[in-house]
C-alpha positions as CSV (number, residue, x, y, z in Angstrom):
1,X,-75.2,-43.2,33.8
2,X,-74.2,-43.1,29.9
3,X,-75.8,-46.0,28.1
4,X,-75.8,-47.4,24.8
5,X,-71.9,-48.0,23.3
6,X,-71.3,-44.8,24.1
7,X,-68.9,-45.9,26.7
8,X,-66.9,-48.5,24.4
9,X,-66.4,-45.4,21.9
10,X,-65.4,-42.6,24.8
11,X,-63.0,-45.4,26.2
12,X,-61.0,-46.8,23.3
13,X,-60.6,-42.7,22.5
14,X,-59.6,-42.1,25.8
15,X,-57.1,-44.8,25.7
16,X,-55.7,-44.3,22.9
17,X,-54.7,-40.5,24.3
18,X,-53.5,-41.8,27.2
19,X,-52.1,-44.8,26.8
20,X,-48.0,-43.6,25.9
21,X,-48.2,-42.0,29.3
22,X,-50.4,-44.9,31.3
23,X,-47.3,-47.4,29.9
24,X,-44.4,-44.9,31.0
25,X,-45.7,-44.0,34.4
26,X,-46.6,-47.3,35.6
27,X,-43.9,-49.1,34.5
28,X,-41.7,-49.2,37.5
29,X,-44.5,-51.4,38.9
30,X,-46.3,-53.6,36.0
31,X,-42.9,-54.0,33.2
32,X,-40.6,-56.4,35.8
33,X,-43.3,-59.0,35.7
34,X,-43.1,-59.2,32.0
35,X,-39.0,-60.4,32.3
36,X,-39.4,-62.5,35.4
37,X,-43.0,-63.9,35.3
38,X,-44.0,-63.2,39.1
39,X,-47.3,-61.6,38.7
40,X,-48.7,-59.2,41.3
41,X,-52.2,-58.0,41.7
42,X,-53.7,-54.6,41.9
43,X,-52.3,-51.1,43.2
44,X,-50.6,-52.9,46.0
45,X,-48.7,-55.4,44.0
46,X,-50.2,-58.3,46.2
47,X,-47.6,-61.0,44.7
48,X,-50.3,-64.3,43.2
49,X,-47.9,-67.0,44.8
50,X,-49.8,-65.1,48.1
51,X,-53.3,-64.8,46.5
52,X,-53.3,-68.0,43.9
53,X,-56.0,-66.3,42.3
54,X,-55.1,-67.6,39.0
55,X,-53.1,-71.2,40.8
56,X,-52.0,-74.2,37.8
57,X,-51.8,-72.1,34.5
58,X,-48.9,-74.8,32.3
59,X,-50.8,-75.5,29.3
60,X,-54.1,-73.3,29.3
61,X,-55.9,-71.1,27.3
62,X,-55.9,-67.7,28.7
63,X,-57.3,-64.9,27.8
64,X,-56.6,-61.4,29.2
65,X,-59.4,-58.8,29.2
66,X,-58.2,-55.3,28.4
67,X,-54.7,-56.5,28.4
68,X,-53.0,-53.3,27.4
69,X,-49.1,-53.4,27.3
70,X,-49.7,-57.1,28.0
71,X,-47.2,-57.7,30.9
72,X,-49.1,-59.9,32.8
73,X,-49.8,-62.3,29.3
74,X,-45.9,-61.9,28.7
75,X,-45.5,-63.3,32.4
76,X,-47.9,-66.1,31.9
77,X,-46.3,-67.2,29.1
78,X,-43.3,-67.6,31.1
79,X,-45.0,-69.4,33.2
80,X,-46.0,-72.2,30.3
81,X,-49.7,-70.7,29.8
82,X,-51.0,-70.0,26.3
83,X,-52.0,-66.2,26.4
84,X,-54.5,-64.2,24.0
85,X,-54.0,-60.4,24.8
86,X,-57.2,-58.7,24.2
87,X,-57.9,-54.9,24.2
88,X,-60.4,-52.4,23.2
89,X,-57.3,-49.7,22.8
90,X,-55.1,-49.9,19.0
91,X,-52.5,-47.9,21.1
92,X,-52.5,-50.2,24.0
93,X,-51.6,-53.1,21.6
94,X,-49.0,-51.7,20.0
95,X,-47.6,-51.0,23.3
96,X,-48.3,-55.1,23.6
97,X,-46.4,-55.8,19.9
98,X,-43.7,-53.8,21.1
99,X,-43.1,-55.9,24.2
100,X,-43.2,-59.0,22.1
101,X,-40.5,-57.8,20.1
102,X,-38.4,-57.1,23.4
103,X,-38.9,-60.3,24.6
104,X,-39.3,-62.7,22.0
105,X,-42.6,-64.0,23.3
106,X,-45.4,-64.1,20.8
107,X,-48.9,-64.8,21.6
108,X,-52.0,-63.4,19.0
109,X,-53.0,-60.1,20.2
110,X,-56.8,-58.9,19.5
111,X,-58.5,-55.4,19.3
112,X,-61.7,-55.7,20.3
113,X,-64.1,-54.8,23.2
114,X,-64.8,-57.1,26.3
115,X,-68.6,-56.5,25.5
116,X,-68.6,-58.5,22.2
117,X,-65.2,-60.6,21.8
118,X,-64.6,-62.2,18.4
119,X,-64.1,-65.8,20.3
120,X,-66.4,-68.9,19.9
121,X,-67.9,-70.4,22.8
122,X,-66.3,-72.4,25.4
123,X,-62.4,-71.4,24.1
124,X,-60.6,-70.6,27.3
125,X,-59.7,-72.0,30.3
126,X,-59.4,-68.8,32.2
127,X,-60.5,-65.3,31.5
128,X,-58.7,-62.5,33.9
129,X,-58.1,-59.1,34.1
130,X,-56.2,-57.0,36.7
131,X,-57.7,-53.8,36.9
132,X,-58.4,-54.1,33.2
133,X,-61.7,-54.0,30.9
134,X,-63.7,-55.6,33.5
135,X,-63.1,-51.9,35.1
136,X,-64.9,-50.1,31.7
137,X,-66.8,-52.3,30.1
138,X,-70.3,-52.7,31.1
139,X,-71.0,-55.5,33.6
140,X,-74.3,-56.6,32.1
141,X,-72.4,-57.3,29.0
142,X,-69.6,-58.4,29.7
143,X,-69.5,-61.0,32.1
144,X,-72.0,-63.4,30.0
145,X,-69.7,-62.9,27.5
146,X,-66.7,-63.9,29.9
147,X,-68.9,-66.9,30.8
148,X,-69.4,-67.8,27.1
149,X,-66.0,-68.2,26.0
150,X,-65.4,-70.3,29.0
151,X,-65.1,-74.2,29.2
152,X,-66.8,-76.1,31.6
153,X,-65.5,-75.5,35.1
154,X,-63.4,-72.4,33.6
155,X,-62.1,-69.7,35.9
156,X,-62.9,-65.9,35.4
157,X,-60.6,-63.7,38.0
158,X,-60.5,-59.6,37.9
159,X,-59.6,-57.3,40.1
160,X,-61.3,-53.6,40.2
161,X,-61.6,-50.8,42.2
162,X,-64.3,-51.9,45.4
163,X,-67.7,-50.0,45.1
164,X,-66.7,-48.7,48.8
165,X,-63.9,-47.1,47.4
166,X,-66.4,-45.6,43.9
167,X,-68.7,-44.6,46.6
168,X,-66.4,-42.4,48.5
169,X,-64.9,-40.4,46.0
170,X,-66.2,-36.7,46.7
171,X,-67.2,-34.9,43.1
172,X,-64.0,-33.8,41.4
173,X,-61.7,-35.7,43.4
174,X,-59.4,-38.2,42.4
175,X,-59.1,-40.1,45.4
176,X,-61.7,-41.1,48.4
177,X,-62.5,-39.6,51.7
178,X,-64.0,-40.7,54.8
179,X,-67.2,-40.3,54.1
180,X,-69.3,-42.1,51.5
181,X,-70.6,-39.5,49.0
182,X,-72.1,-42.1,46.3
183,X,-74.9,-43.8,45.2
184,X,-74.4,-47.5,46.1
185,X,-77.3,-48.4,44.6
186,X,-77.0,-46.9,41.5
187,X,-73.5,-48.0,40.5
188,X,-73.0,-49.2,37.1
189,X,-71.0,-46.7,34.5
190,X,-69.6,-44.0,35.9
191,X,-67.9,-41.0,34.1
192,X,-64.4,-40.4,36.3
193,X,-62.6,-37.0,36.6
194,X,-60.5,-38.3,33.5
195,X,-62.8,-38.7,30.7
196,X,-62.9,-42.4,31.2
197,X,-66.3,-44.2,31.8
198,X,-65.7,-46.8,34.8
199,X,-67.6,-49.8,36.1
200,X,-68.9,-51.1,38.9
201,X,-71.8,-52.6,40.4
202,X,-73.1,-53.3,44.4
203,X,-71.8,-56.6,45.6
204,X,-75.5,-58.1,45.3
205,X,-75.6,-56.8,42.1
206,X,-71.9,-59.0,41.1
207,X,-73.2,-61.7,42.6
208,X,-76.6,-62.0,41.2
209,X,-75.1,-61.4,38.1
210,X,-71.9,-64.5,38.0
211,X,-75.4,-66.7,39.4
212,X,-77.2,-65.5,35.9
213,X,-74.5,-65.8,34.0
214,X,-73.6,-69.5,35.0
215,X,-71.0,-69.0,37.7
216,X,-70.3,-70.1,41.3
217,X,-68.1,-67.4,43.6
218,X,-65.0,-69.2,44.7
219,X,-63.9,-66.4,46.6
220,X,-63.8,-62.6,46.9
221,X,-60.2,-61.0,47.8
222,X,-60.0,-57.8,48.8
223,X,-56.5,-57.1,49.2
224,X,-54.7,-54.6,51.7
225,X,-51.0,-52.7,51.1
226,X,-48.3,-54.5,53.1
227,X,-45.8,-53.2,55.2
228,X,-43.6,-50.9,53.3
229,X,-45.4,-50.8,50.1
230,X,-44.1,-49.2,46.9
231,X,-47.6,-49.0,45.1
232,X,-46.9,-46.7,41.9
233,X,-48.7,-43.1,42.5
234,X,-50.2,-43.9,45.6
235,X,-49.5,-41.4,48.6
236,X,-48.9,-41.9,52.8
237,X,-53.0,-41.2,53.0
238,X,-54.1,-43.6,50.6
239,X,-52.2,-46.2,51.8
240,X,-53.6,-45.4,55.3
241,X,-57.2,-45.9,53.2
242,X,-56.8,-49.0,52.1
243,X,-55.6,-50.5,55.6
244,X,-58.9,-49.1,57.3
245,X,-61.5,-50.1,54.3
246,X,-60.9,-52.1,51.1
247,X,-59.7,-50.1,47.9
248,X,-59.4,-53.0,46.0
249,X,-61.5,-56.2,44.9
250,X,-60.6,-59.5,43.5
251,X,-63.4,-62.0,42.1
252,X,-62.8,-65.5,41.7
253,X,-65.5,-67.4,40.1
254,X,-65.9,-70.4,38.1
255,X,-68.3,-71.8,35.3
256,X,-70.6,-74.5,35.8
């Protein structure tokens, strides 16, 4: 486990190397949404008019957690939501400004970590993330944080990887086997074959935690490739994975 800020530091580096090619390879899958505004969750591209994770968005505050290239913020707005983009990465943002300019949609974008966001309390009516900083930043700190920019009754919505899927991830590999491999219990920051540090915790542990932090779990999704799925980099046998166990988690919880 790497404690500390460590972490933030090694992951707005990492970011910032890899972002050019995270943008360019994945946008076959993520860059439609930002021109047509139907948002899809996760590896799978489950669409939301399935899930309605995120449901009425015309007229709220919403901020996106490790927003990156800030597609799904650009498809929001579309959708008559009033976005903040906020990411840890400099590079990631100007991958966001550069969207803007393509599009003509302008919401403020903000560098910052999801550990310590420059917001006051009680500002948003949703904080969300797909597969964003809710995936690096560390849990303990992050959430309360989530919960203290929230109104009353706020949503916060992310989508991860599933500790199942963290725990079964053999040493060196980039992908999981059939086996689990991994200390459940002693998920929290994990250093991945990439130089990134991930996140995760046990389900207790998220759920204790929403409970401390003020929230009530509406609902967990944990979604599954459909039939004839065109999920970017993702091969025959993972595909096969995620119909046997769940690769994939979606928490929907709301403050009280």
């Amino acid at each position: 486990m790497i404690g500390d800020d460590t972490h933030v530091r090694n992951n707005r580096t990492r970011w910032n190397e890899i972002s050019d090619d995270y943008q360019r390879f994945n946008a076959p899958q993520i860059r439609g949404q930002a021109f047509t505004g139907d948002i899809t969750w996760g590896v799978w591209g489950i669409p939301e008019s399935r899930l309605n994770v995120l449901g009425h968005v015309v007229g709220l505050d919403v901020l996106e957690m490790g927003c990156g290239g800030s597609q799904w913020s650009t498809a929001l707005a579309r959708r008559g939501a009033h976005p903040v983009g906020l990411d840890l990465s400099e590079r990631q943002l100007h991958h966001s400004r550069r969207l803007q300019r393509e599009t003509g949609l302008e919401f403020p974008l903000v560098q910052a970590s999801a550990e310590e966001v420059p917001f006051a309390a009680g500002s948003f009516d949703i904080v969300f993330a797909d597969h964003g900083a809710f995936s690096f930043a560390d849990p303990y700190r992050a959430i309360p944080e989530a919960a203290r920019i929230l109104r009353p009754g706020g949503l916060l919505a992310f989508g991860h990887v599933s500790p199942i899927y963290e725990i079964s991830i053999p040493d060196g590999a980039e992908a999981a086997g059939d086996r689990l491999v991994g200390d459940y219990f002693g998920l929290r920051l994990i250093s991945d074959t990439d130089g990134l540090v991930s996140a995760n915790l046990p389900y207790g542990a998220w759920i204790r935690l929403f409970r401390e932090s003020g929230f009530v779990v509406e609902d967990l999704v944990e979604p599954r490739p459909e039939t004839g799925a065109d999920a970017t980099h993702r091969d025959n046998a993972e595909e096969a994975w995620a119909r046997r166990w769940p690769s994939e988690c979606i928490w929907k919880v709301r403050r009280v």
